[in-house]
C-alpha positions as CSV (number, residue, x, y, z in Angstrom):
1,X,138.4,101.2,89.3
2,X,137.6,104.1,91.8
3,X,139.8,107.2,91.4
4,X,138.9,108.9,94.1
5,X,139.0,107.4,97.8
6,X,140.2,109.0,100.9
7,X,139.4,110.5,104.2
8,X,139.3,114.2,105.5
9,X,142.7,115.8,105.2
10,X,145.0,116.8,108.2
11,X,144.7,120.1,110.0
12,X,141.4,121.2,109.2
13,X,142.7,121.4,105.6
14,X,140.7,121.4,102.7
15,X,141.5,120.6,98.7
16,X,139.7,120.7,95.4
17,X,137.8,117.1,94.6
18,X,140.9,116.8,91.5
19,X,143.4,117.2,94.6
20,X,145.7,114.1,96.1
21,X,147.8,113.8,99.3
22,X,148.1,111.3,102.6
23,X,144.8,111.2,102.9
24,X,143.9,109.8,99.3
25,X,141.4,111.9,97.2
26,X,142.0,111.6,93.3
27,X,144.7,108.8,93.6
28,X,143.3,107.2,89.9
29,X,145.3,104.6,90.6
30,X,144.0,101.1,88.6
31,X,144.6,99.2,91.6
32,X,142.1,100.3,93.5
33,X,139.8,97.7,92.0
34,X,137.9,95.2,92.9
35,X,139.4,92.3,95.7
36,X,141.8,95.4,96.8
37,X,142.5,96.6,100.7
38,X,143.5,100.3,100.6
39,X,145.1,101.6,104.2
40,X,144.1,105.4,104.2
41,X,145.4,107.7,107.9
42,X,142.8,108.7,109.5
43,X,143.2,112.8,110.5
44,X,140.1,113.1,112.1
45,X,137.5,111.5,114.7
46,X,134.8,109.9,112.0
47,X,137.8,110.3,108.9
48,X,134.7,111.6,106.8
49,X,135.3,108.7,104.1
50,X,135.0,109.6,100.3
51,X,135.0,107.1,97.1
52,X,133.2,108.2,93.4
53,X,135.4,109.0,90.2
54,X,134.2,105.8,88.5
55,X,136.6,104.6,85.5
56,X,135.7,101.7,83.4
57,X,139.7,102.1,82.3
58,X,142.3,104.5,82.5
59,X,145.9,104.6,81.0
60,X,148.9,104.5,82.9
61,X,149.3,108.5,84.3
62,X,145.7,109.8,83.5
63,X,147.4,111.6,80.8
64,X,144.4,113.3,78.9
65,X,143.1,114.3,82.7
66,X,140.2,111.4,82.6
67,X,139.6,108.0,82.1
68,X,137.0,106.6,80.4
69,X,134.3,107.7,83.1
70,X,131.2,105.4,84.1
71,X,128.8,105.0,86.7
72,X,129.4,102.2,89.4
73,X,128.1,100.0,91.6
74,X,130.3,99.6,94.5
75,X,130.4,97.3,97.8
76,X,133.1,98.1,100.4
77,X,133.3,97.8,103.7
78,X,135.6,99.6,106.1
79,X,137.4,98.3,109.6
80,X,139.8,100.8,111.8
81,X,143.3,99.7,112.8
82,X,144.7,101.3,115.6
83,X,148.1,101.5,117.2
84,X,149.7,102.0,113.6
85,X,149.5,103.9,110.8
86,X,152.2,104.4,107.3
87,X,151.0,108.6,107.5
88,X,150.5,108.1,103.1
89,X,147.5,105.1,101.6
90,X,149.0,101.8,100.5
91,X,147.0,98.9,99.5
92,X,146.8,95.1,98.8
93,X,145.6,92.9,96.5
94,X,146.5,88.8,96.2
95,X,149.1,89.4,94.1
96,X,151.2,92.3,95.5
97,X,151.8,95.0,98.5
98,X,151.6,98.7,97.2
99,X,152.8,101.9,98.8
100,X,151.9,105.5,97.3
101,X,154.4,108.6,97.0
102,X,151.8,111.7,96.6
103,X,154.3,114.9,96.5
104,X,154.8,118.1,94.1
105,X,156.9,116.3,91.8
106,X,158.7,112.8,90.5
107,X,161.5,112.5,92.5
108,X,159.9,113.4,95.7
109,X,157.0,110.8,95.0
110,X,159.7,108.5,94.3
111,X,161.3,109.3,97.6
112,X,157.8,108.8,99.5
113,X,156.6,105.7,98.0
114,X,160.0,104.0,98.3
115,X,160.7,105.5,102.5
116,X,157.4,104.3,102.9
117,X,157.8,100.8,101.3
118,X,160.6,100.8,103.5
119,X,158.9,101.5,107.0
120,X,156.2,99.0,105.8
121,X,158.7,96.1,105.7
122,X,160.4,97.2,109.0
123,X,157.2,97.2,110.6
124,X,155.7,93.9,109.2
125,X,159.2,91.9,108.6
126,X,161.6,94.0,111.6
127,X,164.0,94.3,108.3
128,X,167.7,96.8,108.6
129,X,168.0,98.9,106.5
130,X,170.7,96.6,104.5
131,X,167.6,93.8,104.3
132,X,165.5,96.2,103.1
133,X,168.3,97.7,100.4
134,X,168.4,94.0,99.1
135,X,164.8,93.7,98.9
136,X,163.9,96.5,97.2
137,X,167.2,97.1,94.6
138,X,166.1,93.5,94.1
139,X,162.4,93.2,93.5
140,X,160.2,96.6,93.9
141,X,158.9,97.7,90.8
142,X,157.1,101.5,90.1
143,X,154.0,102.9,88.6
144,X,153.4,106.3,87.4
145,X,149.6,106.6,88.7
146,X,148.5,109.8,88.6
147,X,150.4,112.6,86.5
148,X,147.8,115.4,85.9
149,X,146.3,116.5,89.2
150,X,148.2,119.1,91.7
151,X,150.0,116.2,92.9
152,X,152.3,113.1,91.3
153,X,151.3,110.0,92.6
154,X,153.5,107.1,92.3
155,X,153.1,103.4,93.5
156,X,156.0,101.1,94.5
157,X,155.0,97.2,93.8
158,X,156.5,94.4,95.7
159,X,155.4,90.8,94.8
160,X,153.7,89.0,97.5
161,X,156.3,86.1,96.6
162,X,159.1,88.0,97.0
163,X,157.9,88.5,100.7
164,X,156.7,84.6,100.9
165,X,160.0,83.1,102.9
166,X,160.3,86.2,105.2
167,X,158.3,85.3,108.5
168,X,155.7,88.4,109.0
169,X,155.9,89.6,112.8
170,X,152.5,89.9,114.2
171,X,150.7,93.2,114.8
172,X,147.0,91.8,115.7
173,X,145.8,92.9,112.1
């Protein structure tokens, strides 16, 4: 897995390399693995895109403040959407749709992972908020990420399955 991806920060801002936010940085997040797709805001013309902090595996939280570090080979490619944007990185792999809280503390990751869960269904299902209540008191599952850095990161989960009868509106991604 890569634990750190991301683009240049908003507002001319800069952060340590062990730093986390909307933009990415040091998500350490085991998801970001191979056969992923990881949606990143882009704050700036070029977004200056970042990747290294190679783990061959890494417990739930980074606890100890590393993973078991390694070198790595890694392919990626990159593609810009316009017209739309979550404002925090959320990914996809076959099996699931992800959304990432990045905030001070648990209960405010908790709050942006799950508001932005939220605005990704609106957006790709046009779900009310009572739709979306079902959904997610039904089916959305959390990950503690990243526990060590300046920043909590947490990850809502939401089963491609779950998602499988509800007809996607269509955005031109």
């Amino acid at each position: 897995m890569l634990g750190g991806i991301g683009v240049a920060p908003p507002l001319d801002q800069s952060f340590r390399a062990g730093d986390l936010g909307p933009f990415g940085g040091n998500m350490d997040y085991p998801g970001i693995a191979e056969g992923a797709r990881l949606y990143l805001p882009v704050f700036t013309p070029g977004a200056y895109l970042f990747l290294g902090d190679a783990h061959a595996v890494q417990g739930d939280g980074e606890l100890t403040g590393t993973g078991l570090e390694t070198s790595m080979d890694v392919s990626f490619s990159v593609d810009l959407i316009e017209g739309w944007t979550l404002g925090q990185p959320w990914l996809e792999n076959a099996e699931y749709i992800m959304v990432m809280g990045i905030a001070g503390s648990l209960d405010e990751a908790l709050r942006e992972e799950t508001t932005g869960m939220s605005l990704w269904l609106t957006h790709t299902y046009d779900l009310d908020s009572s739709e979306i209540a079902m959904v997610l008191g039904a089916s959305l599952k959390y990950e503690i990420a990243e526990i060590v850095n300046p920043h909590i990161n947490v990850v809502a989960r939401l089963s491609k399955d779950v998602l499988g009868g509800i007809p996607a509106i269509k955005h031109g991604r």
